[in-house]
N, C-alpha and C positions, 0 to 999 in steps of 0.2 A: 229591829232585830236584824241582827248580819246573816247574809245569806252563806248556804252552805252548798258549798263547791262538790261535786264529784272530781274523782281521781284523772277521768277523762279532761275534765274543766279544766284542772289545773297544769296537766301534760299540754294540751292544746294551746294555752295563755302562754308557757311557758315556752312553746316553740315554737307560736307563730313566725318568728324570723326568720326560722331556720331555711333554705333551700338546698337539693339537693345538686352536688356536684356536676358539669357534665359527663365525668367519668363514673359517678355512682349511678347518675340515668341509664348510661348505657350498658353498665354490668343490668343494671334492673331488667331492660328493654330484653338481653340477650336472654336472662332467666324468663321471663316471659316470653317468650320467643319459642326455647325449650319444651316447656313444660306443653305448649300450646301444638307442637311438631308431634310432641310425644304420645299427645291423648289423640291426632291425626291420624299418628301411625298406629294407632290401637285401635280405633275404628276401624281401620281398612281392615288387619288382623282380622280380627272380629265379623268381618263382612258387613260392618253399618256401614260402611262407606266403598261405594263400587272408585275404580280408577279414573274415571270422569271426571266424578267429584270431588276424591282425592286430588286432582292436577288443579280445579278451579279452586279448592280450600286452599293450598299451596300459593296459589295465584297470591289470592285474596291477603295471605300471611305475608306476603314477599312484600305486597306494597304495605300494607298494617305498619311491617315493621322497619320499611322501607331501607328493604336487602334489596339491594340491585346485583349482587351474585350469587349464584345456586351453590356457590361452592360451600357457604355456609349451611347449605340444605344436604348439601350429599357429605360433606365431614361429620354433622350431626346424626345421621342414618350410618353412616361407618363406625362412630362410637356406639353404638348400639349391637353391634355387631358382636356374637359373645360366646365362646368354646360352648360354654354349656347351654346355649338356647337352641331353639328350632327356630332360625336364622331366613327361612323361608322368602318369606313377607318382606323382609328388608332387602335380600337380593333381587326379588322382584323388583322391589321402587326402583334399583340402581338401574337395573336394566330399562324399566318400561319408561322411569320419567325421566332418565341423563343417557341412557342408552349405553351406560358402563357396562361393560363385560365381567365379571366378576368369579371366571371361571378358578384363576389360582387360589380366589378364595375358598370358593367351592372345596374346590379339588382338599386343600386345607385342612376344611372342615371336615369333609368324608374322614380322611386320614386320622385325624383325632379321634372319630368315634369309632373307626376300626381298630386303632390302637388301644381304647377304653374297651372296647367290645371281647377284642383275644387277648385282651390281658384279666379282663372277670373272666372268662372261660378257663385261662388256665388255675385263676386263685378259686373257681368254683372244683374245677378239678383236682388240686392240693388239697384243699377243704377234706374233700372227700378220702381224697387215700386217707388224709391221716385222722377219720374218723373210723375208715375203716380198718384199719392195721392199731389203731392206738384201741378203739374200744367196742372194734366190730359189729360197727353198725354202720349198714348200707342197703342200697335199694333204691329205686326209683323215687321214693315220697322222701330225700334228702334233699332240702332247699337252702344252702346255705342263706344267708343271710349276708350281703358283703359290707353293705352300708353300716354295721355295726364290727366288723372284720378290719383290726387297724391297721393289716400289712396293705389288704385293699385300699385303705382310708389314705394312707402314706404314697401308694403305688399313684393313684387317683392326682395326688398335690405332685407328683414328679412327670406327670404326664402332661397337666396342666403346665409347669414352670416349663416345659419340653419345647408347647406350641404354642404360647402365649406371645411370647416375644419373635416368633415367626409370625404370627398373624398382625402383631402389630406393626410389623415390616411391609405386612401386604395393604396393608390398610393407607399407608404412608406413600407406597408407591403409588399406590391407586389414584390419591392426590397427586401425587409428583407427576406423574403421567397425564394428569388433563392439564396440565401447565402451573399449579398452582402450589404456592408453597404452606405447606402445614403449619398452620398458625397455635394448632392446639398443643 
């Protein structure tokens, strides 16, 4: 009686030859690389992981994936870096494990969210006049809703395209400035 193959048997049979490239290993390598930085950086966030053993995991990954420059570690922590997060955590690492100053980022970041901040102030304040002149209704328990408010929604995507491509200037410099040329 002929034996009956699974789909895996016959994928497997069929590609035993196959190897992969050295340039497909090391896109692989760098995706694993990533993903393994990423769940680091989310422990530390998180508070599983004190900066200690943050530095020795880092260690650990550096030889794993055998970086012998940090510059791949602090590019990948600057990609991270994002208008709309609490950005906290990451300026930390730059600071405590590369000793980068990352004040213009800061500074940056403030600025955007004060710009998103007085500018819902003011669409929370139009909101209002013209509910109250259009159908006079006002009072303290008026809470616009902005996230469904498309001039906010519109205001929000121009604010963004504003400091996006500022931040990604700062991001670049920040590499240009330890000596190192932006490869991403």
């Amino acid at each position: 009686m002929a034996e009956i193959k699974s789909t895996l048997d016959l994928v497997l049979e069929k590609t035993k030859h196959l190897t992969l490239s050295e340039e497909e290993k090391q896109i692989q390598r760098h995706d694993e690389f990533r993903k393994t930085l990423k769940g680091l950086i989310r422990k530390f966030a998180d508070k599983a992981l004190k900066m200690k053993e943050l530095k020795k995991e880092l260690e650990i990954l550096q030889e794993t994936y055998e970086l012998k420059e940090k510059t791949i570690l602090i590019r990948e922590i600057l990609k991270k870096i994002d208008l709309d997060r609490d950005n906290t955590v990451l300026l930390e690492l730059l600071q405590e494990l590369y000793s980068i100053k990352a004040s213009n980022i800061r500074s940056l970041l403030k600025d955007y969210r004060d710009t998103r901040r007085s500018t819902a102030e003011k669409r929370i304040h139009g909101i209002k006049e013209d509910l109250s002149e259009r159908h006079f209704i006002s009072g303290s328990a008026i809470v616009p809703n902005l996230e469904a408010d498309s001039e906010w929604q519109a205001a929000v995507r121009d604010i963004r395209h504003q400091f996006k491509p500022l931040l990604s200037r700062e991001k670049a410099e920040r590499i240009e400035r330890l000596g190192y040329a932006e490869a991403s």
